[in-house]
C-alpha positions in Angstrom: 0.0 0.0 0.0 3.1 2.4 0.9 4.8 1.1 -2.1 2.0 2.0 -4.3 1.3 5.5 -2.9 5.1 5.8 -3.0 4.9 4.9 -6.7 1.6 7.7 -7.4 3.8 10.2 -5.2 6.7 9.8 -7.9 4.5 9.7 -11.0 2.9 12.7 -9.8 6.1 14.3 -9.1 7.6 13.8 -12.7 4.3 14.6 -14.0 4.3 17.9 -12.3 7.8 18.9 -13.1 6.7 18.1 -17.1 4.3 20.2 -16.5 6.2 23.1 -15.0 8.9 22.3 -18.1 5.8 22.9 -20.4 4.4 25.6 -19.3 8.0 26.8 -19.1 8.8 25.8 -22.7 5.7 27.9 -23.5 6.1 31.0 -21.8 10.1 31.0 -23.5 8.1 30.4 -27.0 5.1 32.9 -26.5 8.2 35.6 -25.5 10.1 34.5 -28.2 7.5 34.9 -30.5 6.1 38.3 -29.1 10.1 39.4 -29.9 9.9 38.2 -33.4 6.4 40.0 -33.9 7.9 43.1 -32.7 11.0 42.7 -34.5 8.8 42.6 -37.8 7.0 45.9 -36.7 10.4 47.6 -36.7 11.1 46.6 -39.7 7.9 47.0 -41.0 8.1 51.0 -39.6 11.4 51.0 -40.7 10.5 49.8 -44.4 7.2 52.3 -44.2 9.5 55.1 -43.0 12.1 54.4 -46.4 8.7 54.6 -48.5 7.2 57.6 -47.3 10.7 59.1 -47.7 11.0 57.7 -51.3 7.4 58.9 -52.0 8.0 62.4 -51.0 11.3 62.4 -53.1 9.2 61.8 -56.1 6.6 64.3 -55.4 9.0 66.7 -54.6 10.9 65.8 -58.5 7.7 65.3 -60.2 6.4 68.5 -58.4 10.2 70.1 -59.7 9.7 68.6 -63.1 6.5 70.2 -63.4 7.6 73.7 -63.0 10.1 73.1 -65.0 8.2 72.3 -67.9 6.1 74.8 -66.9 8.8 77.2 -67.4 9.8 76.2 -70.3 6.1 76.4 -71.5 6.3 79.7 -70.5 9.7 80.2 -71.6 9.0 78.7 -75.6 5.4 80.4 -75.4 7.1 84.1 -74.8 9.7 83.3 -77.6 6.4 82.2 -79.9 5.0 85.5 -79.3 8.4 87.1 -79.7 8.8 85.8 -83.6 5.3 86.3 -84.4 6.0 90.1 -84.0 9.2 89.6 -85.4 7.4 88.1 -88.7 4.4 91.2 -88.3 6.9 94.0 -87.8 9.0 92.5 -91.0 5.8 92.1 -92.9 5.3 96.1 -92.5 8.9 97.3 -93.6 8.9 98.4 -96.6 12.8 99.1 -97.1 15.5 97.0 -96.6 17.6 99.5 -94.6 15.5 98.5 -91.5 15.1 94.7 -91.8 18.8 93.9 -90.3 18.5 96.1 -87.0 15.1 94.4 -86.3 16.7 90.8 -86.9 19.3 91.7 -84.6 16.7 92.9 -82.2 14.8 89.5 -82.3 18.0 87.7 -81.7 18.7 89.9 -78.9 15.3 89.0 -77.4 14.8 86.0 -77.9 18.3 84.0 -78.3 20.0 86.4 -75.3 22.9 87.1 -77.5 25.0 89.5 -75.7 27.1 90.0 -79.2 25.3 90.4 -82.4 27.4 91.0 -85.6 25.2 91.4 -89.2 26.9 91.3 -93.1 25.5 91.8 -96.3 27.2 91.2 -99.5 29.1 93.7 -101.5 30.7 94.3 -104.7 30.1 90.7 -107.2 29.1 88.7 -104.3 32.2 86.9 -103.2 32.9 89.1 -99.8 30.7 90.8 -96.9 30.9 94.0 -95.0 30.0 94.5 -91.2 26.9 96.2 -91.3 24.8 96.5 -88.4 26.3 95.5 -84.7 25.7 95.5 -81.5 28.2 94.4 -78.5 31.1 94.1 -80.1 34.6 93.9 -78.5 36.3 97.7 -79.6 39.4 96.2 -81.8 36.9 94.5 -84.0 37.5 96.9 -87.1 33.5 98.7 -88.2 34.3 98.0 -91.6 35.3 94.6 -91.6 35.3 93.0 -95.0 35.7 88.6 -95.2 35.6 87.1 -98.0 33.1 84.1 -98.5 34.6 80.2 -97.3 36.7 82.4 -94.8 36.8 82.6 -91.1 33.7 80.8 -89.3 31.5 83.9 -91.0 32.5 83.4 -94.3 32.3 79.4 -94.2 29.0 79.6 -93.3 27.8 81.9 -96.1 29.8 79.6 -98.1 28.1 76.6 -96.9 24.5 78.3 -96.8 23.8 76.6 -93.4 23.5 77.5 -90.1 26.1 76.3 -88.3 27.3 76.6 -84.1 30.6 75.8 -82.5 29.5 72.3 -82.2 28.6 72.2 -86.1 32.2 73.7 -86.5 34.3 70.9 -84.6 32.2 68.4 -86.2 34.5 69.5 -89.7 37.7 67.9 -91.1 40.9 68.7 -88.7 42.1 70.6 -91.5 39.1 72.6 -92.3 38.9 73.4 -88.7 42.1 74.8 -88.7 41.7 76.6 -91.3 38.7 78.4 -90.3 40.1 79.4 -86.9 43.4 80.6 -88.3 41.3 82.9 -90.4 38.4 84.0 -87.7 39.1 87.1 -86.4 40.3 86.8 -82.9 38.2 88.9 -81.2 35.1 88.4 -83.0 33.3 85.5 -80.8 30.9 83.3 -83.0 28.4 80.2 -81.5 25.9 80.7 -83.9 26.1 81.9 -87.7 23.3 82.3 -89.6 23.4 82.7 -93.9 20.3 84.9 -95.3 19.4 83.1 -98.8 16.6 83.5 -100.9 16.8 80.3 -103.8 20.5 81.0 -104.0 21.0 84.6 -103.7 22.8 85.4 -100.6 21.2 88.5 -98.5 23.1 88.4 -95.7 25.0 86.4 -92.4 24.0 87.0 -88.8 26.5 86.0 -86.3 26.0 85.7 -82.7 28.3 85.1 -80.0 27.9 85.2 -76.0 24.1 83.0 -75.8 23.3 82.0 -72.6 22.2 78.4 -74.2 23.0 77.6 -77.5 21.5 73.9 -78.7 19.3 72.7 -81.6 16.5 74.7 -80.5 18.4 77.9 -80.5 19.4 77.0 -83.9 15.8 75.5 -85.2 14.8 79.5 -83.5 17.4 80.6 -85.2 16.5 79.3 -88.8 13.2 80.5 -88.3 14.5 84.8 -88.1 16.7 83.6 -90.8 13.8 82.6 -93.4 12.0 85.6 -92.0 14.5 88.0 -92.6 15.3 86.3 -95.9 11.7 86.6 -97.1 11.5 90.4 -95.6 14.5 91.0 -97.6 13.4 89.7 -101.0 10.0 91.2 -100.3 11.7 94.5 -99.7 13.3 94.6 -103.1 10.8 93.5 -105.0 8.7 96.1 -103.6 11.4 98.9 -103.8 11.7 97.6 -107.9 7.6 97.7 -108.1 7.7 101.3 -106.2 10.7 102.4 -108.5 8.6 101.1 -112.0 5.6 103.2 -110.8 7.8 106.1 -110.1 10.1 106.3 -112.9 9.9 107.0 -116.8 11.1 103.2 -118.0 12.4 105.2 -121.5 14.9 107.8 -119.9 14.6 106.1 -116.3 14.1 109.8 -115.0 11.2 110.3 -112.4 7.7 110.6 -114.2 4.9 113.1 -114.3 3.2 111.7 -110.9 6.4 111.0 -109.0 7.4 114.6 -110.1 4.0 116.2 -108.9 4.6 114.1 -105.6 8.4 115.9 -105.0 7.1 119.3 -106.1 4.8 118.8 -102.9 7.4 117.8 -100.9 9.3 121.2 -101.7 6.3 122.9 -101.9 5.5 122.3 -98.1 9.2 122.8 -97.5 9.6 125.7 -99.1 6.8 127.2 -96.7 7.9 125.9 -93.3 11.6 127.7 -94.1 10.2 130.6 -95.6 11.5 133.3 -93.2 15.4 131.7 -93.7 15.4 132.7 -97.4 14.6 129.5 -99.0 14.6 128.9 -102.8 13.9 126.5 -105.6 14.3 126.9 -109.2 12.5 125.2 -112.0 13.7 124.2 -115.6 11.8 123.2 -118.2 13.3 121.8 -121.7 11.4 120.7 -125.0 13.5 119.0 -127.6 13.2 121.1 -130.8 11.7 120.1 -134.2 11.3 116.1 -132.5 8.0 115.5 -134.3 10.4 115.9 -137.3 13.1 113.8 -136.2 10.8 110.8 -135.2 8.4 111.0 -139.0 12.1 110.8 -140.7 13.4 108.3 -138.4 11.0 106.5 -136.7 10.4 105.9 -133.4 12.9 104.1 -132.3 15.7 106.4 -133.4 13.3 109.1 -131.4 13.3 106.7 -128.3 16.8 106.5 -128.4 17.3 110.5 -128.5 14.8 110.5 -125.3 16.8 108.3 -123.3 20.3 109.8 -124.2 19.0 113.1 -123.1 17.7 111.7 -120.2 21.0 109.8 -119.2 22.5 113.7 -119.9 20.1 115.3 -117.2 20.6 112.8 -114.9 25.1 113.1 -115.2 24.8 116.8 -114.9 22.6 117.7 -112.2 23.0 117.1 -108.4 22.1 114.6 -106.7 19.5 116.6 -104.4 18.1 118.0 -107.8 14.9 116.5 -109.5 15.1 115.8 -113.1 12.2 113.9 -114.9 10.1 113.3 -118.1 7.5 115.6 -117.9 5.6 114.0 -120.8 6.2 113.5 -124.6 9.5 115.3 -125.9 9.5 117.6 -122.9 11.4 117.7 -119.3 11.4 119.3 -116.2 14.4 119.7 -113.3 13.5 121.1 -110.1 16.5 122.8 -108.7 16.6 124.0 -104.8 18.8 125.7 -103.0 19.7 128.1 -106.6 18.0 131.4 -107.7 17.4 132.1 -111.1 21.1 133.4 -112.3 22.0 129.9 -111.2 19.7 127.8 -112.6 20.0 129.6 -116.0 23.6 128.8 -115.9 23.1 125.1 -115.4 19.9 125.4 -118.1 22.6 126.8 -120.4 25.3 124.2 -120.1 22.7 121.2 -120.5 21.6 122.9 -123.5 24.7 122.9 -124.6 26.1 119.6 -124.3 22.6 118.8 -126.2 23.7 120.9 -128.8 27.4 119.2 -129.1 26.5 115.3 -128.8 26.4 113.2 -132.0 22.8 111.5 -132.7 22.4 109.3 -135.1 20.6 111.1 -138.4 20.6 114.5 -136.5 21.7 116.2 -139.9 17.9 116.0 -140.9 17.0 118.6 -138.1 17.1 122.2 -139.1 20.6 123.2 -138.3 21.7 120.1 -138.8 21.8 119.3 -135.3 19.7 117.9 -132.4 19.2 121.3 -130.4 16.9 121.9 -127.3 15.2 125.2 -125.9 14.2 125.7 -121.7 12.8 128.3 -119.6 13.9 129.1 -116.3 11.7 130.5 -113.2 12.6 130.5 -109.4 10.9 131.1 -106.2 10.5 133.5 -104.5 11.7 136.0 -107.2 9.0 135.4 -109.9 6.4 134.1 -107.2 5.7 132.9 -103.6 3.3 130.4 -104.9 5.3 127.0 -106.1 2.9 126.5 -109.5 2.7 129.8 -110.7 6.4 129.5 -110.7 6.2 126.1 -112.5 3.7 128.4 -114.9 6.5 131.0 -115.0 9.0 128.0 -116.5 6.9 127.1 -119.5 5.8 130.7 -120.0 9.3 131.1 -120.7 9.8 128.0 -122.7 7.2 129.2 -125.0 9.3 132.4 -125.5 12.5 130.6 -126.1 10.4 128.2 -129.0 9.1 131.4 -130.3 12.5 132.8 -130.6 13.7 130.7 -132.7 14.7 127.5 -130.6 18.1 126.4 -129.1 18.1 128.7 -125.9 17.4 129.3 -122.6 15.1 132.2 -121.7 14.7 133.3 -118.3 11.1 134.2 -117.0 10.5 138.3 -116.7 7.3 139.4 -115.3 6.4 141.2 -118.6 7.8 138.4 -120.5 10.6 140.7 -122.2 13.0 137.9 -121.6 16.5 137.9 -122.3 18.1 135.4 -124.4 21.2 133.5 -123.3 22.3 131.2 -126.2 
């Protein structure tokens, strides 16, 4: 019975300390495990910390990338604008004088070219002359002259591209060198820019000291080119159309209208200076017995003695003085600046160098020569009213016709005018 209790006391025993092993096995696991589970939240903070970091890093570069491109929306949309005036400012020149000034303007504006430098083309075409500037370095001479294929300038109005200093190292070691070596030193280039129209050269633009200077400078860059190209031809073309309506296309002296336009001109100059002593003379020539001439010769051989006298009126007045076809055989020259004593002596010496020149069949004419006759009257001596003086001329014209051709009469208020052949 002791033996058996004995034996129930021991069981019990090593049941109990199984027990306490378990529930010690357990609590070592459960803390084990509660360490591992918090070991996993670290890392899972630690993880969501790196994430949130890496999150706002990207916001914060899209957010950068964003204003960036906002900018440069901003940025392209302000040079758009820029051009578009550029092309409506052009479009409203009507001389070429102003087109290279308004280029470089542009450039200025929207390229930020701190050195601007413009040619055009002289003499047969095969050099260009410093025209327009702005920023240049002092030593570089105003009149520069470079021949086309030299320096970076000339190459690229040889090559009719534009071309940047990238474009330029991109050439042959020898044509490098060779383009440096003839560069002027001082004269910076990173853009150069050829003017053509088909394959007429207008001009090079040359820009130095850009604040960027990549392909979309020079796509920009080609754009004021073609505009300035087509301003340029327009220009001429317009100055040739205003210079056809303007201009007798037989003797290539001003016509009737055009003549009637100056005569305003002086007419509203003559009375802002009036007090100063201001005057203008007029001349007025008819060639004599032409009718004649032309029945015997034709018209051709009359066409021809128009335009020789023409060429003669045009070599031997000055260049502030208005010569022009005033219709038919006859021709007018407004002469300011010269009373009546002068323009009679210039009226005199036209008439005869008339008189002297060789024309072809001239020994048909009585006299046996092609001869001329003009009057002469002069503000403010035979009037203070610009066409009564004009009047005054042909008045005197008449007289000189009347008198048996070949001279000059002065106007006289009674019309006793004095000859002077």
């Amino acid at each position: 019975m002791t033996s058996s209790m004995s034996n129930l006391y021991i069981i019990g025993g090593i049941g109990a300390i199984f027990v306490i092993l378990w529930v010690l096995v357990s609590y070592r696991r459960a803390v084990s495990q509660k360490g591992l589970a918090e070991s996993k939240i670290q890392a899972l903070q630690t993880r969501t910390k790196k994430i949130e970091s890496d999150a706002r890093e990207r916001l914060r570069a899209i957010s950068e990338n964003v204003e960036r491109l906002e900018g440069e929306k901003s940025h392209k949309t302000a040079q758009l604008a820029l051009v578009q005036d550029l092309a409506r400012d052009l479009g409203s020149l009507e001389t070429r004088e102003a087109i290279p000034q308004r280029l470089m303007s542009a450039a200025e504006q929207i390229l930020n070219a701190g050195e601007i430098s413009f040619f055009l083309p002289i003499a047969d075409g095969k050099k260009i002359r410093l025209h327009r500037y702005s920023g240049l370095p002092p030593d570089v001479p105003k009149d520069l002259t470079i021949n086309l294929g030299e320096g970076y300038i000339g190459y690229t109005a040889l090559k009719k591209v534009i071309m940047t200093k990238t474009d330029f190292e991109k050439e042959s070691n020898i044509v490098r060198d060779r383009i440096a070596e003839a560069s002027h030193k001082s004269l910076g280039t990173e853009m150069c820019a050829p003017l053509y129209f088909g394959n007429e050269l207008l001009g090079v633009m040359n820009l130095a000291r850009m604040q960027t200077c990549t392909e979309e400078e020079k796509v920009i860059m080609r754009t004021i080119a073609s505009i300035g190209a087509m301003a340029m031809e327009n220009a001429k073309l317009y100055a040739k159309a205003q210079h056809l309506a303007d201009t007798d296309g037989l003797t290539q002296l001003y016509n009737k209208r055009k003549f009637r336009e100056l005569l305003d001109i002086e007419a509203s100059r003559i009375s802002r200076y009036k007090d100063i002593g201001h005057m203008l003379s007029f001349i007025m020539f008819d060639i004599d017995h032409f009718k004649s001439y032309n029945d015997q010769h034709g018209h051709p051989a009359g066409d021809e003695v128009l335009r020789r006298i023409g060429e003669m009126l045009r070599e031997n007045t000055r260049q502030i003085d208005i010569p022009a076809r005033y219709g038919g055989e006859e021709f007018i020259v407004i002469v300011p600046h010269v009373n009546k004593q002068g323009a009679l002596r210039l009226a005199e010496r036209i008439r005869h160098l008339v008189e002297k020149e060789k024309f072809p069949g001239e020994e048909t004419q009585p006299g046996g020569n092609m001869t001329i006759s003009g009057g002469v009257a002069s503000y403010p001596e035979d009037s203070d009213d610009v066409d009564t003086v004009l009047e005054a001329a042909d008045k005197a014209l008449y007289v000189a016709k009347r008198g048996g051709r070949n001279r000059v009469v002065a106007y006289s208020g009674d019309l006793a005018a004095v000859s002077h052949s």
